[in-house]
Biopython code that builds the backbone (N, CA, C, O; Angstrom):
import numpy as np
from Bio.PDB.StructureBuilder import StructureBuilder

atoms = [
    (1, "UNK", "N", (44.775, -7.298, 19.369)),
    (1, "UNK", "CA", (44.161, -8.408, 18.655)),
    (1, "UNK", "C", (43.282, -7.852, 17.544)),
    (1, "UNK", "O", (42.537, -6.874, 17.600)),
    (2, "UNK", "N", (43.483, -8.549, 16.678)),
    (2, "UNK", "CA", (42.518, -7.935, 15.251)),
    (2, "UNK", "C", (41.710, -9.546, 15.321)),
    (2, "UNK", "O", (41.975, -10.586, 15.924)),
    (3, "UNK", "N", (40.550, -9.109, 14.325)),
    (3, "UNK", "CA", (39.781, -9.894, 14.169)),
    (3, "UNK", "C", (39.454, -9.709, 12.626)),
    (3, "UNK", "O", (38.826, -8.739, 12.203)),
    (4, "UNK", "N", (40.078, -11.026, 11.597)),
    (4, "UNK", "CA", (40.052, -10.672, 10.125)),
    (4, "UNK", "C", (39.168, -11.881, 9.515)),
    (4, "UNK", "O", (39.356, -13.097, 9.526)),
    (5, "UNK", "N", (38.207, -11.140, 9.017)),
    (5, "UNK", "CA", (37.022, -12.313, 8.225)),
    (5, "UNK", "C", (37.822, -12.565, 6.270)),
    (5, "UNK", "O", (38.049, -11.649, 5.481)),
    (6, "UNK", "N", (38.007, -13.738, 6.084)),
    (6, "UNK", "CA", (38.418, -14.456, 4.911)),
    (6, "UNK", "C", (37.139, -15.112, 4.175)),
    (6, "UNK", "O", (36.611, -16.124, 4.635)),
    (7, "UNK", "N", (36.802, -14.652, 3.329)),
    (7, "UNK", "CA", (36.086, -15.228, 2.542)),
    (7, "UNK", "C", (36.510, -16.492, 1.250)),
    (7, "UNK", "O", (36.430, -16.114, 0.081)),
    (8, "UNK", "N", (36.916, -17.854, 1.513)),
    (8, "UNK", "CA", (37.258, -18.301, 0.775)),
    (8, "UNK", "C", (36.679, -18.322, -0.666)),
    (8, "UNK", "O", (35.701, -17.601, -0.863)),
    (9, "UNK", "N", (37.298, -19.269, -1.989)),
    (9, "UNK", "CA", (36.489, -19.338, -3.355)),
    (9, "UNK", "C", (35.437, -19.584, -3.279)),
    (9, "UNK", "O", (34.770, -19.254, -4.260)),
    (10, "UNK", "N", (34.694, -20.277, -2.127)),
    (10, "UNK", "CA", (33.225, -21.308, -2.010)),
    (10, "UNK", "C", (32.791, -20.504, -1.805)),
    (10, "UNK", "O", (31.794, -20.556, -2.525)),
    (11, "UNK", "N", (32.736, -19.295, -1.086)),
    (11, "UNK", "CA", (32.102, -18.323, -0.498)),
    (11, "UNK", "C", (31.921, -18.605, 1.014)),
    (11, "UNK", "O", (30.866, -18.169, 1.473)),
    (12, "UNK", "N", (33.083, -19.519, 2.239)),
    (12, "UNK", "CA", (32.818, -19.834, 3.067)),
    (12, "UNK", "C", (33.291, -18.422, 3.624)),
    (12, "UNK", "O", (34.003, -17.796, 2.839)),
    (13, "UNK", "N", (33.017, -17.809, 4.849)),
    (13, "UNK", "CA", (33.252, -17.071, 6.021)),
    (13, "UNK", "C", (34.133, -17.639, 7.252)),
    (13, "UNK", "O", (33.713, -18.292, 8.207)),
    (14, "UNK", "N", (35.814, -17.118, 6.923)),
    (14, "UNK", "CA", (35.922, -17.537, 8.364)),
    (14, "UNK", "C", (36.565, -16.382, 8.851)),
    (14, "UNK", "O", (37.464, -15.767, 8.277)),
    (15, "UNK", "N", (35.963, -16.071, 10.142)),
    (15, "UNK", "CA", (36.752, -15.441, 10.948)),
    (15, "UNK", "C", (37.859, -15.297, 12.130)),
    (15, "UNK", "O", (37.494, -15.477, 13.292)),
    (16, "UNK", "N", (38.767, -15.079, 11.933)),
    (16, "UNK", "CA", (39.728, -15.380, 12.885)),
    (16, "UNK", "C", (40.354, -14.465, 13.219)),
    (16, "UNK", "O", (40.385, -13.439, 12.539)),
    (17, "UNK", "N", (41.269, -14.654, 14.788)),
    (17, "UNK", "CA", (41.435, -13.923, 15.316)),
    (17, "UNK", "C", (43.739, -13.692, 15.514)),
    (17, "UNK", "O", (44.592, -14.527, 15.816)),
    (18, "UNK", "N", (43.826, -12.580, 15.248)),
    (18, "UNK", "CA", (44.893, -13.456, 15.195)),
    (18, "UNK", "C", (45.394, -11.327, 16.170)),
    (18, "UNK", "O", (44.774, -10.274, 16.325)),
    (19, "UNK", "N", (47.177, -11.988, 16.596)),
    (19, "UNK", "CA", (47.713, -10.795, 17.829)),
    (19, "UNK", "C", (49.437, -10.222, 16.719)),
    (19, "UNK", "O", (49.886, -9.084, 16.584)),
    (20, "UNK", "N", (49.941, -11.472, 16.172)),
    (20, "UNK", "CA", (51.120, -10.672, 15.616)),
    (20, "UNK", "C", (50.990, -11.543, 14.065)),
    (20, "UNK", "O", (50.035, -12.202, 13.656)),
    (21, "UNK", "N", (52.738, -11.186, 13.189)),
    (21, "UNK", "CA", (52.825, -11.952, 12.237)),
    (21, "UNK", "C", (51.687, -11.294, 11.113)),
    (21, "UNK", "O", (50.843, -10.405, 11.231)),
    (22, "UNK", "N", (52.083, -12.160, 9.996)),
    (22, "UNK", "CA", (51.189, -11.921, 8.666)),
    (22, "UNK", "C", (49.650, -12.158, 8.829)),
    (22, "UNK", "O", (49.028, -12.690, 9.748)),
    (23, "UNK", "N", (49.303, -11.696, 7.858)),
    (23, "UNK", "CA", (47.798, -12.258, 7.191)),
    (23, "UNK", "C", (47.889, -13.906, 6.654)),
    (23, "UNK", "O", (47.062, -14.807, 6.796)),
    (24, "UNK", "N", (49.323, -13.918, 5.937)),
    (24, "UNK", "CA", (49.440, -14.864, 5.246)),
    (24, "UNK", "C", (49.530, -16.310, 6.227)),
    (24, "UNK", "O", (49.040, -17.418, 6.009)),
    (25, "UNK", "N", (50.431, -15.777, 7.492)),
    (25, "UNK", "CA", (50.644, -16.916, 8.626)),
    (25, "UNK", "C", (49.599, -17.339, 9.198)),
    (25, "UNK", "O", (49.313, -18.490, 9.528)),
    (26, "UNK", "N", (48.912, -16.197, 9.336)),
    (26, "UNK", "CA", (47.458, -16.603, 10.329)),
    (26, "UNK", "C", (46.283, -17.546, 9.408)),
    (26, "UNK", "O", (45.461, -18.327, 9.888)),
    (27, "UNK", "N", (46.501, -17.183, 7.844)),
    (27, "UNK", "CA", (45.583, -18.435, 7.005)),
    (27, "UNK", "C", (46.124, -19.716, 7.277)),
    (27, "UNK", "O", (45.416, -20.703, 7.475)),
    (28, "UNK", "N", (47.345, -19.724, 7.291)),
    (28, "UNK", "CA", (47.901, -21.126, 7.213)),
    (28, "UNK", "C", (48.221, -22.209, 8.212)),
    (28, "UNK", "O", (48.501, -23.407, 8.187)),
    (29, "UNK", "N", (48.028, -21.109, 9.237)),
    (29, "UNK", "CA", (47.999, -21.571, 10.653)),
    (29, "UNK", "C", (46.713, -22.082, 10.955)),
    (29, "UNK", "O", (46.798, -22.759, 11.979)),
    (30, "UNK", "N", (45.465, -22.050, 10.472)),
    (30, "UNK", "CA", (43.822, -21.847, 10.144)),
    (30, "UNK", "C", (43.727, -22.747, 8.984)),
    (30, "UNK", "O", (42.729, -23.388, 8.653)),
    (31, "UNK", "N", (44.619, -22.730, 8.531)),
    (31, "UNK", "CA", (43.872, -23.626, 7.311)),
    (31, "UNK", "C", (43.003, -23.494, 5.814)),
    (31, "UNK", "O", (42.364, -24.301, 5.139)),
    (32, "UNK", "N", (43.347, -21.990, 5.675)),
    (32, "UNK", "CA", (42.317, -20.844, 5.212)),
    (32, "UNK", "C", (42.544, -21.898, 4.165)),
    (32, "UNK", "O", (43.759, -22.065, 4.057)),
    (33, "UNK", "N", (41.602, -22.989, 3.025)),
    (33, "UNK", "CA", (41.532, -22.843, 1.510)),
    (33, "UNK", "C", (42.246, -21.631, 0.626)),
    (33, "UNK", "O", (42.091, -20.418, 0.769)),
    (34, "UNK", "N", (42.894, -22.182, -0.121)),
    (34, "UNK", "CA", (43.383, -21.016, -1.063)),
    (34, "UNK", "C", (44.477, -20.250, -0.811)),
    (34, "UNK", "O", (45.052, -19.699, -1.750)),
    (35, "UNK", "N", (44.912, -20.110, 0.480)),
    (35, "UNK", "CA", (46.786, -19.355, 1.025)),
    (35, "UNK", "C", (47.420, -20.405, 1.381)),
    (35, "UNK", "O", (47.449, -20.880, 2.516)),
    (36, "UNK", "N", (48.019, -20.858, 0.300)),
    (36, "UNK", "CA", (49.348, -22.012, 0.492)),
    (36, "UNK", "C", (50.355, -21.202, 1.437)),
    (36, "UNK", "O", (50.543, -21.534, 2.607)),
    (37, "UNK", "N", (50.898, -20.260, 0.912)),
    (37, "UNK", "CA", (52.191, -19.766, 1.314)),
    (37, "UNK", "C", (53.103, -20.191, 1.292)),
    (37, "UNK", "O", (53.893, -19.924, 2.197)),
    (38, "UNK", "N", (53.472, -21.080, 0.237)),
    (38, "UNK", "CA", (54.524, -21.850, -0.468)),
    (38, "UNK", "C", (56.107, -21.405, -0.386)),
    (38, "UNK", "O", (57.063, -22.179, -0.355)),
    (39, "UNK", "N", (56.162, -19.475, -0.350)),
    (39, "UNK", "CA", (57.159, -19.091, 0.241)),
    (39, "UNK", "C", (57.706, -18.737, 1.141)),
    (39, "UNK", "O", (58.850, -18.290, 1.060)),
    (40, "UNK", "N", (56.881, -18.857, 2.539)),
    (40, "UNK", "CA", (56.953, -19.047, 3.393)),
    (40, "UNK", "C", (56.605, -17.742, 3.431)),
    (40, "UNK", "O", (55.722, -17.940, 4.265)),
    (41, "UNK", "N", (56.530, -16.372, 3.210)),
    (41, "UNK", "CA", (56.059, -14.861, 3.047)),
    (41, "UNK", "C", (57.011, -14.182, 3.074)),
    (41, "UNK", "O", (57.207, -13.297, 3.907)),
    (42, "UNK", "N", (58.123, -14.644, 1.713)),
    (42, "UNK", "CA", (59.281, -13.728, 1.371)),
    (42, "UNK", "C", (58.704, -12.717, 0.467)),
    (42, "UNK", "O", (59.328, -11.698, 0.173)),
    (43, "UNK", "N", (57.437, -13.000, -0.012)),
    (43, "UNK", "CA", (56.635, -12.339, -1.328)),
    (43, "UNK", "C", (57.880, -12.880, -2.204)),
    (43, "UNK", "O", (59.014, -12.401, -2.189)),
    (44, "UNK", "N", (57.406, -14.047, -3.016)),
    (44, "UNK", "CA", (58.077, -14.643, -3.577)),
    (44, "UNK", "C", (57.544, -15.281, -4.793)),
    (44, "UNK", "O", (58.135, -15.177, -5.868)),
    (45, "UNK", "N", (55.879, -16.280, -4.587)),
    (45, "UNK", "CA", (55.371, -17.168, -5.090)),
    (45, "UNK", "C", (53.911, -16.163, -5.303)),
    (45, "UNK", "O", (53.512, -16.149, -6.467)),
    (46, "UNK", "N", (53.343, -15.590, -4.612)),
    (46, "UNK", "CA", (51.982, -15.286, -4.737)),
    (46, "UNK", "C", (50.698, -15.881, -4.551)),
    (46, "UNK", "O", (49.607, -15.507, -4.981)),
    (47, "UNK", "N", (51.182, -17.480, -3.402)),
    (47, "UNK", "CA", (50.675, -17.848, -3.291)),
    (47, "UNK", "C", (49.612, -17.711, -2.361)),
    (47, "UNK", "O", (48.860, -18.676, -2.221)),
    (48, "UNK", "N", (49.414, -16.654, -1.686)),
    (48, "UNK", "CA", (48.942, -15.758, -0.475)),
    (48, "UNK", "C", (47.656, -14.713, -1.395)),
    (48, "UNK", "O", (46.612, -14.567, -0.759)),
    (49, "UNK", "N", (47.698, -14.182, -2.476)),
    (49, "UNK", "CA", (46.723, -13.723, -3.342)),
    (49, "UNK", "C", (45.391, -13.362, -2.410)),
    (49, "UNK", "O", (44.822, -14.317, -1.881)),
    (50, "UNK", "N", (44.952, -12.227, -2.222)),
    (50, "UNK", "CA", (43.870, -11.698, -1.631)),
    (50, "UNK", "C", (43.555, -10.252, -2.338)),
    (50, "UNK", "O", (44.292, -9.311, -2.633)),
    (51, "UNK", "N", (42.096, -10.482, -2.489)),
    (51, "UNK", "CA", (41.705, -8.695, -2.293)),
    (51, "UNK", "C", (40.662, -8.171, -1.459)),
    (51, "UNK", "O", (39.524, -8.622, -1.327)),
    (52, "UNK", "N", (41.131, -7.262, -0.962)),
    (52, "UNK", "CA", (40.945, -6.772, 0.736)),
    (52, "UNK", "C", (39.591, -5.604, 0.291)),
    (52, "UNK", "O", (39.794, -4.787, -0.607)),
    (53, "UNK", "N", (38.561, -5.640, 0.852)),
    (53, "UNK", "CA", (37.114, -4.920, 0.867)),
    (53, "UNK", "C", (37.749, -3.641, 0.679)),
    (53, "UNK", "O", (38.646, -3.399, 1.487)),
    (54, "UNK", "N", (37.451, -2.571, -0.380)),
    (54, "UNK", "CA", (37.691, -1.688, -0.625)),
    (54, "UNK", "C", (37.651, -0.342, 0.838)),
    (54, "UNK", "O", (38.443, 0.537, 1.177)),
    (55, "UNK", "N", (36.835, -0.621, 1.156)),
    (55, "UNK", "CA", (36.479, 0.660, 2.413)),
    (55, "UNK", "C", (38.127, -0.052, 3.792)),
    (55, "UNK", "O", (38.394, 0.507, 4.856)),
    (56, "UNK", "N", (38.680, -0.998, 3.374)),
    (56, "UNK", "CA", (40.068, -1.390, 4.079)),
    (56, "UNK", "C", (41.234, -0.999, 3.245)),
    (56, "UNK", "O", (42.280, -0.617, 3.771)),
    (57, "UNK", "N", (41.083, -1.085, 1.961)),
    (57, "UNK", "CA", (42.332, -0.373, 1.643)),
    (57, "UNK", "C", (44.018, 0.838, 2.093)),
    (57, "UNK", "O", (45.242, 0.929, 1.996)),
    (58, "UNK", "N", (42.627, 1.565, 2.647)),
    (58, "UNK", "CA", (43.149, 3.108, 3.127)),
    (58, "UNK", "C", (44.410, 2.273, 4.252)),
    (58, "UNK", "O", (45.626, 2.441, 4.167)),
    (59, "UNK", "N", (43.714, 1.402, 5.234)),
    (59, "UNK", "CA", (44.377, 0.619, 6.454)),
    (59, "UNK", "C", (45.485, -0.148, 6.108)),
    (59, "UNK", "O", (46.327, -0.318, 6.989)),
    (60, "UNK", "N", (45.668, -0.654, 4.995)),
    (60, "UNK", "CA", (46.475, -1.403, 4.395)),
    (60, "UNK", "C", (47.886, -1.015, 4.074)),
    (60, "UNK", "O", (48.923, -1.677, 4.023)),
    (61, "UNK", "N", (47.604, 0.347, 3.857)),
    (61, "UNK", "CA", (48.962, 0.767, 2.863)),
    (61, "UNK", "C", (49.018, 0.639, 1.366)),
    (61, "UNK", "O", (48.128, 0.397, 0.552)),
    (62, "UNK", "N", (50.126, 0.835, 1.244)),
    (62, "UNK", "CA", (50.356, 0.746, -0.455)),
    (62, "UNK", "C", (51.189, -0.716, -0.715)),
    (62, "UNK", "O", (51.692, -1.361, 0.204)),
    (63, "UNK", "N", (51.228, -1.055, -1.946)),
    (63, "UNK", "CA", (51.685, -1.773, -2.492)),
    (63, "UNK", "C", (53.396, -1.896, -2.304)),
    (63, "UNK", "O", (53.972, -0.884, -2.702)),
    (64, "UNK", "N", (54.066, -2.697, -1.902)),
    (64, "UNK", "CA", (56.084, -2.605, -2.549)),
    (64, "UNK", "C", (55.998, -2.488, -3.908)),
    (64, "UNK", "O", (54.917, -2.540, -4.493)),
    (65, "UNK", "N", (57.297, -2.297, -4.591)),
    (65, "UNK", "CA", (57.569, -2.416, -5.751)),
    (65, "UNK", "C", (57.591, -3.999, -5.728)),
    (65, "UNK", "O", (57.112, -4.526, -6.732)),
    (66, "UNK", "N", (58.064, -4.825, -4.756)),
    (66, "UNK", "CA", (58.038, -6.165, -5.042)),
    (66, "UNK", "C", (56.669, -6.446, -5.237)),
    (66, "UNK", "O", (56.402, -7.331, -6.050)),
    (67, "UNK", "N", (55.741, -5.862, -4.647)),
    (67, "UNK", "CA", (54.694, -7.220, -3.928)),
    (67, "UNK", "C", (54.009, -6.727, -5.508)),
    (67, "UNK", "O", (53.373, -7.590, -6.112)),
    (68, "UNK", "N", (54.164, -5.278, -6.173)),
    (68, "UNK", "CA", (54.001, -4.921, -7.678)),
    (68, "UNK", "C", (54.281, -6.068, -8.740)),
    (68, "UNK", "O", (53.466, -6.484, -9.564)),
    (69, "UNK", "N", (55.016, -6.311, -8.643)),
    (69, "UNK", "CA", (56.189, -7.558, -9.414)),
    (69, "UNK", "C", (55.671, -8.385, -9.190)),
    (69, "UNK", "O", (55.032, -8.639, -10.212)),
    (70, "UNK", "N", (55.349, -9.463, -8.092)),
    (70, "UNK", "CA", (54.839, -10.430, -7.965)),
    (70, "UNK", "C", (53.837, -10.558, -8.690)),
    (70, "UNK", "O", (53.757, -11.419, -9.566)),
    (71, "UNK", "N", (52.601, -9.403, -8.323)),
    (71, "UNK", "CA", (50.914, -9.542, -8.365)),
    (71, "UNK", "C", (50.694, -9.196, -10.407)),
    (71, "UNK", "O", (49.768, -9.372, -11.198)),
    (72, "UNK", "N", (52.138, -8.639, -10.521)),
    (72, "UNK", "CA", (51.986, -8.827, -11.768)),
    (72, "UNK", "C", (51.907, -10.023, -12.842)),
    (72, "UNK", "O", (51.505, -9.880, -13.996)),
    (73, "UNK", "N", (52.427, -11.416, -12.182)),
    (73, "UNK", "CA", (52.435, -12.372, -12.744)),
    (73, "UNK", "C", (50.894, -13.095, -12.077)),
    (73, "UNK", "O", (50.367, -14.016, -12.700)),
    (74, "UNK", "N", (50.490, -12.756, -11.235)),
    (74, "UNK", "CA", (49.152, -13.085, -10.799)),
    (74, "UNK", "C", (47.873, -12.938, -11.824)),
    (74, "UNK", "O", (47.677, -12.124, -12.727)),
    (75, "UNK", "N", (47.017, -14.120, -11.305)),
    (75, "UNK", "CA", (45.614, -14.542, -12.281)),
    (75, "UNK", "C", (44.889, -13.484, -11.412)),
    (75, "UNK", "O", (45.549, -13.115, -10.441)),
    (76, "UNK", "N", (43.482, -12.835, -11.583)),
    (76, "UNK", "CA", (42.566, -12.424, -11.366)),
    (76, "UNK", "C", (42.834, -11.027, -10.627)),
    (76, "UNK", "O", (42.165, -10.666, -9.658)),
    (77, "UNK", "N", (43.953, -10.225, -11.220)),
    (77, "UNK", "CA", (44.071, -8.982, -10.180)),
    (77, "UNK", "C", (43.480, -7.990, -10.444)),
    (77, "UNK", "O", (43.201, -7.656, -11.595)),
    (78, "UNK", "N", (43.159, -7.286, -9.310)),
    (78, "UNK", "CA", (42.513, -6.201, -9.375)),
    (78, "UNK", "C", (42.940, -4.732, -8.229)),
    (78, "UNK", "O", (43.675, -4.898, -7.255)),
    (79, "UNK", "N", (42.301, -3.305, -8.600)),
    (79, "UNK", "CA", (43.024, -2.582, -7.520)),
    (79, "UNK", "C", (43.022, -3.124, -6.277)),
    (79, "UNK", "O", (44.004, -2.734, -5.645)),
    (80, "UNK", "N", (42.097, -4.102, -5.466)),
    (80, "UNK", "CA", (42.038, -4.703, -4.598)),
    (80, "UNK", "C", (43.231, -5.386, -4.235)),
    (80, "UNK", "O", (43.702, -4.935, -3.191)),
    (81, "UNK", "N", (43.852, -6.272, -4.713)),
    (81, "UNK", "CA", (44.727, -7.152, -4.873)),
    (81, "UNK", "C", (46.071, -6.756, -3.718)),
    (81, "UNK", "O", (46.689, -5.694, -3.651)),
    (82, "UNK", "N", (46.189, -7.583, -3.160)),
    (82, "UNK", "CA", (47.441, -8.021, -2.289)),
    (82, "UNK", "C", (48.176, -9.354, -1.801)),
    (82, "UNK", "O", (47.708, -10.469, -2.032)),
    (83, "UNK", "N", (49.111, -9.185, -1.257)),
    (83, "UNK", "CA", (49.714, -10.647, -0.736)),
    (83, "UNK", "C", (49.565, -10.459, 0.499)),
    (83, "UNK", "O", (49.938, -9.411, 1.026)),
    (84, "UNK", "N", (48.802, -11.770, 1.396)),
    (84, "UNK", "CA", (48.653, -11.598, 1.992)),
    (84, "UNK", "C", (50.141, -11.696, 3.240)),
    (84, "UNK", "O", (49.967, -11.532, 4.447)),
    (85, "UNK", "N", (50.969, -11.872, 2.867)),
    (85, "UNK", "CA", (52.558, -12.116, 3.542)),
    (85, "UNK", "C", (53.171, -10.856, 3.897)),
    (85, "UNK", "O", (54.202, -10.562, 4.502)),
    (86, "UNK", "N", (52.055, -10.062, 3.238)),
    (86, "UNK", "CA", (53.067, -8.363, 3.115)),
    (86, "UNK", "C", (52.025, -7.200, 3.669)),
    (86, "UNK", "O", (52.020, -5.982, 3.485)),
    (87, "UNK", "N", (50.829, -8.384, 4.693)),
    (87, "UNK", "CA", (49.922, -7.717, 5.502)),
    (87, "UNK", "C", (50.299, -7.614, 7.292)),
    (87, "UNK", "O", (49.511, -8.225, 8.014)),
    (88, "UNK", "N", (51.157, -7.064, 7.799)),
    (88, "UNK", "CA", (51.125, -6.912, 9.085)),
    (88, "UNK", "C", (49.599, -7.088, 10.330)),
    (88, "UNK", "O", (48.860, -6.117, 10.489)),
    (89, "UNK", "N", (49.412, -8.057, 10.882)),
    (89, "UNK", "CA", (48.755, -7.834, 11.612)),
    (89, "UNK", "C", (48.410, -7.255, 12.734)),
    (89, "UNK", "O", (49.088, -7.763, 13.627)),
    (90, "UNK", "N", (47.761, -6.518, 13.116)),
    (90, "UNK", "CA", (47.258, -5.021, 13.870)),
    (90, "UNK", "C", (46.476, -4.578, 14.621)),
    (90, "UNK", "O", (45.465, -5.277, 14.562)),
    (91, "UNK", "N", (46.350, -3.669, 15.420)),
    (91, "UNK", "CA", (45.045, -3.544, 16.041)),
    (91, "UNK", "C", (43.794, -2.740, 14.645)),
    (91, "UNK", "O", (42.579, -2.612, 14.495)),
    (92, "UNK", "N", (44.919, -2.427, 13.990)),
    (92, "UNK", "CA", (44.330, -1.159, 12.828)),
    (92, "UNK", "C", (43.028, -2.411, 11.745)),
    (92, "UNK", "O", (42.027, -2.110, 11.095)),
    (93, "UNK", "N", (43.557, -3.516, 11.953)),
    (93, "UNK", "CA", (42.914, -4.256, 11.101)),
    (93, "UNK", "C", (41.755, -4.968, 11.670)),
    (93, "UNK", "O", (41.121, -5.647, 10.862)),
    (94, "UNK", "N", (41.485, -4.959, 12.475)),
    (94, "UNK", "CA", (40.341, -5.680, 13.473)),
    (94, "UNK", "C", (39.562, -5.129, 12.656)),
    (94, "UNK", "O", (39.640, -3.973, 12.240)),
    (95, "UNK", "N", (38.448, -6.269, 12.281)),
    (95, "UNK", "CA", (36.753, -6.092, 11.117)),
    (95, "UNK", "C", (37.690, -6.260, 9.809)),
    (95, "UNK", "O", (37.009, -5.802, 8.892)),
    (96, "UNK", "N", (38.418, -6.518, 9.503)),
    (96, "UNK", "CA", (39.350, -6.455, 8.195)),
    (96, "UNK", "C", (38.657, -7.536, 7.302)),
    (96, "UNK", "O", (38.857, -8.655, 7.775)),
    (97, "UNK", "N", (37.908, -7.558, 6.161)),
    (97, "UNK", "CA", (37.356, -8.168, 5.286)),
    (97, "UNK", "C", (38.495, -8.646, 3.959)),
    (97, "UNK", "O", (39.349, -7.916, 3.456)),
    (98, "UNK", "N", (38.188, -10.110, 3.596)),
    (98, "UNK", "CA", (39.094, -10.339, 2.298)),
    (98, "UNK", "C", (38.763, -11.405, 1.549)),
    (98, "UNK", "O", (38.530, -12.470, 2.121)),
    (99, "UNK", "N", (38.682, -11.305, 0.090)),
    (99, "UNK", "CA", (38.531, -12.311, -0.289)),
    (99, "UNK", "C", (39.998, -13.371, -0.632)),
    (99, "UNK", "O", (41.174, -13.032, -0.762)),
    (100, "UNK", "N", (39.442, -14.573, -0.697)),
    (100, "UNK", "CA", (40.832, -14.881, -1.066)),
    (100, "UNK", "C", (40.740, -15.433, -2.644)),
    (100, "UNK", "O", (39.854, -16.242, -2.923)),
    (101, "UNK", "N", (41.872, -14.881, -3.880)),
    (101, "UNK", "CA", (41.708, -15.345, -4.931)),
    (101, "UNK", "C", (41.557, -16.546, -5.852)),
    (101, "UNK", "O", (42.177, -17.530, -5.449)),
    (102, "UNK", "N", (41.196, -16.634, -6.467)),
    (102, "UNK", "CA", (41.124, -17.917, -7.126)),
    (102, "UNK", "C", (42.192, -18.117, -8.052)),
    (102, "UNK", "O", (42.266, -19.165, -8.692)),
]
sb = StructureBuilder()
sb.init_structure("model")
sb.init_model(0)
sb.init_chain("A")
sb.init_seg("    ")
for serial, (resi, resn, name, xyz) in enumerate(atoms, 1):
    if name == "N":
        sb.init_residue(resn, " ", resi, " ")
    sb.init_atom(name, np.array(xyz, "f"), 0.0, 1.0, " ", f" {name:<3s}", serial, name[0])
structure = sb.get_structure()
């Protein structure tokens, strides 16, 4: 079980707890403001848009060439920047901090 805190646009805090599946499933399953997931997490739409607290990066992995492609048509990116559809959930991620983009 990981335990991943989302910081929505308002600046709300939620933390939730989630065992398999995406980052992206577990917002939407929650209700997170701001992760539609419109493509259901083919990394498709970008509607999942997050950037993950720098000192989490390392945990994350690297980027696809897709999820590259996508975040390239994306508003507000930064080295931070990910989808959240193309985040495996983990024990590795428990305390996992993120904002979600605007």
């Amino acid at each position: 079980m990981a335990k991943i805190t989302f910081i929505t646009s308002q600046g709300e805090h939620l933390t939730l707890e989630g065992h398999t599946g995406s980052l992206m499933e577990l917002a939407v399953e929650h209700g997170v403001p701001g992760i539609d997931g419109d493509c259901g997490g083919v990394c498709s739409c970008a509607t999942c848009h997050v950037h993950i607290s720098p000192e989490f990066m390392p945990l994350t992995g690297t980027r696809s060439e897709i999820e590259d492609d996508m975040l390239e048509f994306a508003e507000n990116t930064s080295p931070y920047s990910r989808l959240a559809c193309q985040l495996t959930i983990s024990e590795d991620l428990d305390g996992l901090v993120l904002k979600v983009a605007r």
